[in-house]
C-alpha positions in Angstrom: 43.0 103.3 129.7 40.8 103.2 132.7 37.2 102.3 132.5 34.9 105.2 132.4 32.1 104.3 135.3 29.1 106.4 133.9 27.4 107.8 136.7 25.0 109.9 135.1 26.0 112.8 137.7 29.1 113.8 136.4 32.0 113.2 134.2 35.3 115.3 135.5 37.9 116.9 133.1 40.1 114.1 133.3 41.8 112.5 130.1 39.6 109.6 130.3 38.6 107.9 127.0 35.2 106.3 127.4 34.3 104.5 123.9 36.9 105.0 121.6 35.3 105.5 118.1 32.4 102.8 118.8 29.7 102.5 116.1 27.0 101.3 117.6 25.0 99.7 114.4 27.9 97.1 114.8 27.0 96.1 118.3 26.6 92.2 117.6 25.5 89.2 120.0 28.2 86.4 120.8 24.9 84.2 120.6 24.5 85.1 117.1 28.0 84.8 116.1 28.1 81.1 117.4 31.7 81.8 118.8 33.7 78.5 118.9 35.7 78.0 122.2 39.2 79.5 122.4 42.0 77.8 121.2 43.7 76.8 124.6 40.2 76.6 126.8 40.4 73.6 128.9 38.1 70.8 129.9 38.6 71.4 133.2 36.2 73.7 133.3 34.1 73.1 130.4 30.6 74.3 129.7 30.3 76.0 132.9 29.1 79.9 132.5 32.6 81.4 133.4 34.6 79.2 130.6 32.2 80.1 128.5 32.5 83.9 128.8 36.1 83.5 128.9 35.9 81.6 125.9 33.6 84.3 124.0 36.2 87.0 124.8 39.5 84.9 123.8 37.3 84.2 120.4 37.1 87.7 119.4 40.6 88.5 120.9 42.1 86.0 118.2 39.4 86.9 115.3 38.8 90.4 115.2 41.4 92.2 117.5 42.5 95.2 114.7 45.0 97.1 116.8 48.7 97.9 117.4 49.1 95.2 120.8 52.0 92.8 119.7 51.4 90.8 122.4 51.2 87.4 121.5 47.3 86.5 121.8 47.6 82.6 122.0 50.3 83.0 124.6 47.7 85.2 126.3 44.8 83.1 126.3 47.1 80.0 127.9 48.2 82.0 130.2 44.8 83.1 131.5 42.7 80.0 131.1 45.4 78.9 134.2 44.6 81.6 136.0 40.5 80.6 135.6 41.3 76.9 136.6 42.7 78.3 139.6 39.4 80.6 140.4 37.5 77.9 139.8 38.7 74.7 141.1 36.5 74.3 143.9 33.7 73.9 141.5 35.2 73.6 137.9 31.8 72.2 136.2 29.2 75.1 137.6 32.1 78.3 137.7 29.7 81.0 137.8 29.9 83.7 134.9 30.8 86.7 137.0 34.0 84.7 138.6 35.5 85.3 135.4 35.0 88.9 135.3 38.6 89.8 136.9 40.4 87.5 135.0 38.8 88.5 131.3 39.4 91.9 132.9 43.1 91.4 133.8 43.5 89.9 130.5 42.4 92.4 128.7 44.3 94.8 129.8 47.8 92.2 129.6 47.2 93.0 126.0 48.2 96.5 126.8 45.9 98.3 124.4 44.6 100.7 126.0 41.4 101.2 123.7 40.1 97.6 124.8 38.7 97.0 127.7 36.2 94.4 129.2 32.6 95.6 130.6 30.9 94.0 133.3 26.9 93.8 133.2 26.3 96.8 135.6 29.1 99.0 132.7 27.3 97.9 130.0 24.2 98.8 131.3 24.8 102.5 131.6 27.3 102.4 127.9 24.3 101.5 126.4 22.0 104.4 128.4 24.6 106.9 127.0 25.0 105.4 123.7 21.3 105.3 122.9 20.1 108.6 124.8 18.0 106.8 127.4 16.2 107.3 130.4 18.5 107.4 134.0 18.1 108.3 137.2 20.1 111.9 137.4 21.5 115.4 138.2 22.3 115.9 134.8 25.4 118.2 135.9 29.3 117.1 135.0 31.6 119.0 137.2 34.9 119.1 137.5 37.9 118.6 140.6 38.3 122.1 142.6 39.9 121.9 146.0 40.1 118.3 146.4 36.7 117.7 145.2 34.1 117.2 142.4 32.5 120.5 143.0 33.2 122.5 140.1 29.8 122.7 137.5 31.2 122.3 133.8 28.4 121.4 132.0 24.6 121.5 132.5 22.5 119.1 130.6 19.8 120.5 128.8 16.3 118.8 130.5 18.1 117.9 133.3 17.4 118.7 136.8 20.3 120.6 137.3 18.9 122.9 134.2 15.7 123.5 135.8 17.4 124.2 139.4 19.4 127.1 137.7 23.0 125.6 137.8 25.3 126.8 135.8 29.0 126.6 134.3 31.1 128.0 136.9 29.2 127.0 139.8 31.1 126.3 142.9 29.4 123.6 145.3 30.1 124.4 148.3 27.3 122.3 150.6 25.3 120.0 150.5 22.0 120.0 153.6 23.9 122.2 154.9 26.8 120.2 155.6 30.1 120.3 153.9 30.1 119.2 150.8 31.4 115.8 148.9 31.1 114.2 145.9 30.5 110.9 147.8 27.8 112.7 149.2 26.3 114.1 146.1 25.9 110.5 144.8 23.9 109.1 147.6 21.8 112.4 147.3 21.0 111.3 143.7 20.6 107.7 144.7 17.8 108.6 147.0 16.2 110.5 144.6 15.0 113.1 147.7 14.9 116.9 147.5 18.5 118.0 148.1 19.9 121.6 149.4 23.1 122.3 147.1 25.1 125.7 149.1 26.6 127.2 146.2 28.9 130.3 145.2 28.6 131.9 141.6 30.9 135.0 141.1 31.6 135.2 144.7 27.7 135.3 145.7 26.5 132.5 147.9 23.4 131.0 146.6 21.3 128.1 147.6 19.3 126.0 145.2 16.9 122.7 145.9 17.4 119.9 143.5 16.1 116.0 143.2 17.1 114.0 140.9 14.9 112.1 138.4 15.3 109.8 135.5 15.4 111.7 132.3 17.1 111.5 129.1 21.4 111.5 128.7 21.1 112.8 125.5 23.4 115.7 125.1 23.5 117.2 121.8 25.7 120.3 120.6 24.6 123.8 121.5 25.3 127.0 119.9 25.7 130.6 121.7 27.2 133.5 120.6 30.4 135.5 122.2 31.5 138.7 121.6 34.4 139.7 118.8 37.9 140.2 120.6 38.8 143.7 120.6 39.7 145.1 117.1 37.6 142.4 115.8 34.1 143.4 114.0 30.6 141.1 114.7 29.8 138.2 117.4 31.7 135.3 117.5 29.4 131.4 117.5 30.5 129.2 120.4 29.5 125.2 119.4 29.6 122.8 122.2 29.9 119.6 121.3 30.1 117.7 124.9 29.4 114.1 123.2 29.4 112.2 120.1 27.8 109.3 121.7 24.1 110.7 122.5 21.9 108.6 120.9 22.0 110.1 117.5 21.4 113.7 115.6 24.9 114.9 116.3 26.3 115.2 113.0 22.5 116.6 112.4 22.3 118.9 114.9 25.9 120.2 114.0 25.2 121.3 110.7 21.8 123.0 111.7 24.1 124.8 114.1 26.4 125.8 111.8 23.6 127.1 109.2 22.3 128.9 112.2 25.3 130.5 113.2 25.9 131.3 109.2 22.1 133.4 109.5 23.5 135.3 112.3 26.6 136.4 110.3 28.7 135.2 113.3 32.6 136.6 112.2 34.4 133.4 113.4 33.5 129.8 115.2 34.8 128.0 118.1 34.1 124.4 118.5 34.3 123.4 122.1 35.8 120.2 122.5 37.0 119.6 126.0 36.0 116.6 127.8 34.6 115.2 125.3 34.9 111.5 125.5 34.2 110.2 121.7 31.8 108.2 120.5 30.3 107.0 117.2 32.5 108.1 114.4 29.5 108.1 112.0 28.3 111.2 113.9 32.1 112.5 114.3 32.8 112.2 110.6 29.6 113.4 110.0 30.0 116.9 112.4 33.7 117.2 110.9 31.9 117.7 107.5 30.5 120.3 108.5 33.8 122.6 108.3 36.2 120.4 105.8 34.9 119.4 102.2 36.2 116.2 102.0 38.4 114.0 103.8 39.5 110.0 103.1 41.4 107.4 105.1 42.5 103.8 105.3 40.8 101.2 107.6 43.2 98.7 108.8 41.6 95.8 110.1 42.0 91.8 110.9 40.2 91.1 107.8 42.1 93.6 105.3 41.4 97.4 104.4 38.7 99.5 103.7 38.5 103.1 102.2 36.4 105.8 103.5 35.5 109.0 101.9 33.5 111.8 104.2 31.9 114.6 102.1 28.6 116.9 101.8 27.8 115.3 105.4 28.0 111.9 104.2 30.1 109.2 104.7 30.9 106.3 102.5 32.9 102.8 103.0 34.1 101.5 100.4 31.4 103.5 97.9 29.0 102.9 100.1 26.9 105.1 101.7 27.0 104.9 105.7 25.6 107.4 107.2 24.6 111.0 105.7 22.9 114.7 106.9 20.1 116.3 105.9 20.6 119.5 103.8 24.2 119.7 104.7 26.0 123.0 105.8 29.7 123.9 105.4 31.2 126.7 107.5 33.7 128.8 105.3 34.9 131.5 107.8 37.4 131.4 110.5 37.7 128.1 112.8 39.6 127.4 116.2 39.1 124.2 118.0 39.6 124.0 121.9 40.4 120.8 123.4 42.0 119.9 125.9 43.3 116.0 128.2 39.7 115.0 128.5 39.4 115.3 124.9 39.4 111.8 123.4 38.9 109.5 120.6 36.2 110.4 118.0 36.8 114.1 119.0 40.1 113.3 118.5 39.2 112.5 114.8 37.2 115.5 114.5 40.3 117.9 115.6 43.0 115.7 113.4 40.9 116.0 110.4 40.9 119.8 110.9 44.2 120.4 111.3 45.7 117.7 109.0 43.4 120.2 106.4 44.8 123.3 107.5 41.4 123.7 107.8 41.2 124.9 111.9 43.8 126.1 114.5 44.0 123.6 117.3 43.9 125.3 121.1 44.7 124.2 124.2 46.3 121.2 126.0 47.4 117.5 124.2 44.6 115.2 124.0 44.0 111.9 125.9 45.9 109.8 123.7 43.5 107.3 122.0 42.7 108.3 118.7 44.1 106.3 116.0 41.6 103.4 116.4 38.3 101.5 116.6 37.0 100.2 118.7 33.2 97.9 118.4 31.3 96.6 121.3 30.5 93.1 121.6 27.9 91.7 123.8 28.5 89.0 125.9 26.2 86.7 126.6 26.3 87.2 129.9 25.3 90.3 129.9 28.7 92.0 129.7 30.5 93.1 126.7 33.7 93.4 125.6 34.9 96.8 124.2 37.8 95.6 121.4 39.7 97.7 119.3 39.0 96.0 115.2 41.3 98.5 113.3 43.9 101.4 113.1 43.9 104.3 110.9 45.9 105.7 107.9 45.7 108.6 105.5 46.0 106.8 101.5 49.6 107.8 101.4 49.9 105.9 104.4 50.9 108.6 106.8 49.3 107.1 110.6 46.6 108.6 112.5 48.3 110.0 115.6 48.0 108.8 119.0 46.6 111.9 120.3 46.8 116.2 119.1 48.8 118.4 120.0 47.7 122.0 119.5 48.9 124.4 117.4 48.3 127.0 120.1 48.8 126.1 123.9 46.7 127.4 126.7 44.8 125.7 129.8 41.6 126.0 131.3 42.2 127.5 135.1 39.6 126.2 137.2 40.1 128.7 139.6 39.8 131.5 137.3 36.6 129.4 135.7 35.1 129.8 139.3 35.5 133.3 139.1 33.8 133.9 135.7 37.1 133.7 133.2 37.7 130.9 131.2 40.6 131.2 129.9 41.2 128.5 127.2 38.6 130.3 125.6 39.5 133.8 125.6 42.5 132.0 124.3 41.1 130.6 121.5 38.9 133.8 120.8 41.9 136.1 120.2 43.2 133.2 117.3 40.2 133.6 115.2 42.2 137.2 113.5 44.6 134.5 111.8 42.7 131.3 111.7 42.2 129.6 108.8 39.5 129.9 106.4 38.0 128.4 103.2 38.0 129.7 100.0 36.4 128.8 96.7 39.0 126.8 95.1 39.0 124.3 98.7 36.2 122.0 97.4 38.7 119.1 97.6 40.9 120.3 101.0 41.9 117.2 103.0 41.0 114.4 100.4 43.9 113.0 99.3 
């Protein structure tokens, strides 16, 4: 998997899994844990701050590593602590912390599972922006790659800059102070934090908007709008975009609001919009998923045995025990299609396998990223990096395996060419399946829970 650098200007339509299906109330200090040194760490560079971060990370690669990898571990760790003698023998005793950094990073990935992954401070830093809904300096705009570059506008977040400058989905970039435009050049715009002049074309009309970036919340919850029915088709169809589940909280909230909302509206049929959506917590996916299936359970296979976890009525239990739960839970009854798409990864590929493994949704568009039948948990590092490490891997109670990733039921793609021009295409796709989607009737209390 590659690392997902979170520039708080954009994230591109790319099947790039950010945080697996990270819960962030298990974020927990190395400091605290009192991690003993790694099997195989050698005195030759003892105590200094690189073997100790190396240590930390071979600690919880031999304790609490849950996944598929059959790598073996110890072999790993001896093999690496070489590799760190050799970086730091000119000064073995005072190896600084961030010389470690590529080798606990090439490690990581030896183990070739690609839902771990090390974070250096500076990635850390802006997971745990993201994760909480805080403050950064940015465009708030995620765009996607048209003619060689970023320049494509996906997705406007709501507060952002980019909302009050009047961008919008579709949006073509075209220059930037009226000079060519670039991605590379877009950054250093929102680096210096100036007023920028963004050339623009939106339905084949050139526009020109002034934007400055500013440091304002990442928080991007699920939206609702409304579409009309496909022809032959009676009513208004509700359109819920959920871009995140990792946005400081309120998703599997705001979901459920949504969904009583679009309920008072007597929308005909739903769409969940899925695409490029990274994951996130998978309280808040399990949580949203609720919102459309009665019940679910799985198996959690992890280092230190199994656990069982039931999702209903918006809540989630472990185990009997409650987790995480809604307020005044809603349950969507009528017809359902799902769009995702390659940037559609991890905890929304939870949320679209528990639909479809209920016969509960029709699936649209194009395979998913391919990382969601794990776990993942963030530890901090005591030097100020964390380590992202997969702790478990899924099963249904007949033991049946989470897939990899989804493949829909119903294939289409969305043509960013044709976006730029007003038509998106996975979606009028996924509009003309709601005649034969699925739907829930009275005697489903129970769908998916076996």
């Amino acid at each position: 998997m590659k690392r997902l650098l979170l520039l708080a200007l954009a994230l591109s339509l790319t099947p790039t899994a950010f945080s697996q299906t990270t819960s962030l109330p298990l974020l927990e200090s190395a400091a605290k844990r009192g991690a003993a040194s790694s099997p195989a760490a050698s005195t030759a560079v003892s105590h200094s701050p690189a073997q100790d971060i190396f240590d930390e990370v071979n600690q919880l690669i031999q304790d609490q590593y849950g996944g598929l990898s059959t790598v073996d571990r110890s072999a790993l760790t001896r093999d690496y602590q070489a590799r760190l003698a050799a970086v730091c023998a000119p000064d073995p005793a005072s190896c600084d912390a961030a010389k470690a950094f590529p080798v606990v990073s090439a490690e990581v990935t030896a183990l070739g599972d690609d839902h771990t992954f090390f974070q250096d401070p500076d990635d850390y830093k802006d997971f745990i922006t993201s994760a909480t809904g805080g403050n950064r300096l940015q465009f708030g705009v995620r765009l996607a790659t048209l003619d060689g570059e970023s320049r494509l506008v996906l997705d406007v977040i709501p507060g952002s800059a980019s909302q009050d400058a009047g961008l919008q989905r579709g949006d073509v970039l075209r220059t930037i102070d009226d000079q060519p435009y670039t991605y590379a050049g877009l950054k250093a715009a929102k680096e210096a934090g100036t007023p920028t002049r963004l050339g623009l074309e939106r339905l084949g009309t050139p526009l020109t908007l002034t934007l400055t970036s500013r440091e304002s919340s990442s928080r991007d919850l699920p939206r609702l709008s409304f579409l009309n029915a496909p022809d032959g088709q009676p009513g208004k169809v509700a359109l819920l975009r959920i871009p995140t589940f990792l946005s400081g909280g309120s998703v599997a909230q705001t979901v459920h609001d949504e969904v009583r909302a679009a309920q008072a509206q007597q929308a005909s049929g739903m769409i969940v919009d899925l695409r490029g959506n990274t994951g996130g917590d998978l309280s808040e996916c399990d949580g949203a998923a609720s919102a459309f299936v009665p019940m679910f359970t799985r198996l959690s296979k992890m280092a230190q045995g199994s656990s069982r976890t039931v999702v209903r009525s918006g809540a989630r239990l472990d185990d009997g025990r409650i987790r995480s739960s809604v307020q005044s839970p809603a349950l969507w009854t009528g017809p359902l299609t799902v769009m995702v798409d390659g940037g559609s990864a991890s905890c929304s590929e939870f949320f679209a396998y528990e639909l479809q493994y209920a016969k509960r949704a029709t699936i649209v568009g194009e395979a998913t990223a391919g990382v969601g039948n794990t776990a993942t948990r963030v530890f901090p590092l005591d030097s100020g990096a964390a380590l992202q490490l997969t702790i478990l891997n899924y099963a249904k109670p007949d033991g049946t395996p989470y897939p990899v990733r989804i493949n829909p039921d119903v294939s289409a793609t969305t043509d960013l060419t044709a976006l730029s021009k007003g038509d998106d295409t996975l979606l009028s796709a996924a509009a003309l399946t709601l005649k034969t989607a699925p739907v829930l009737g009275s005697g489903d209390a129970q769908v998916g829970g076996n």
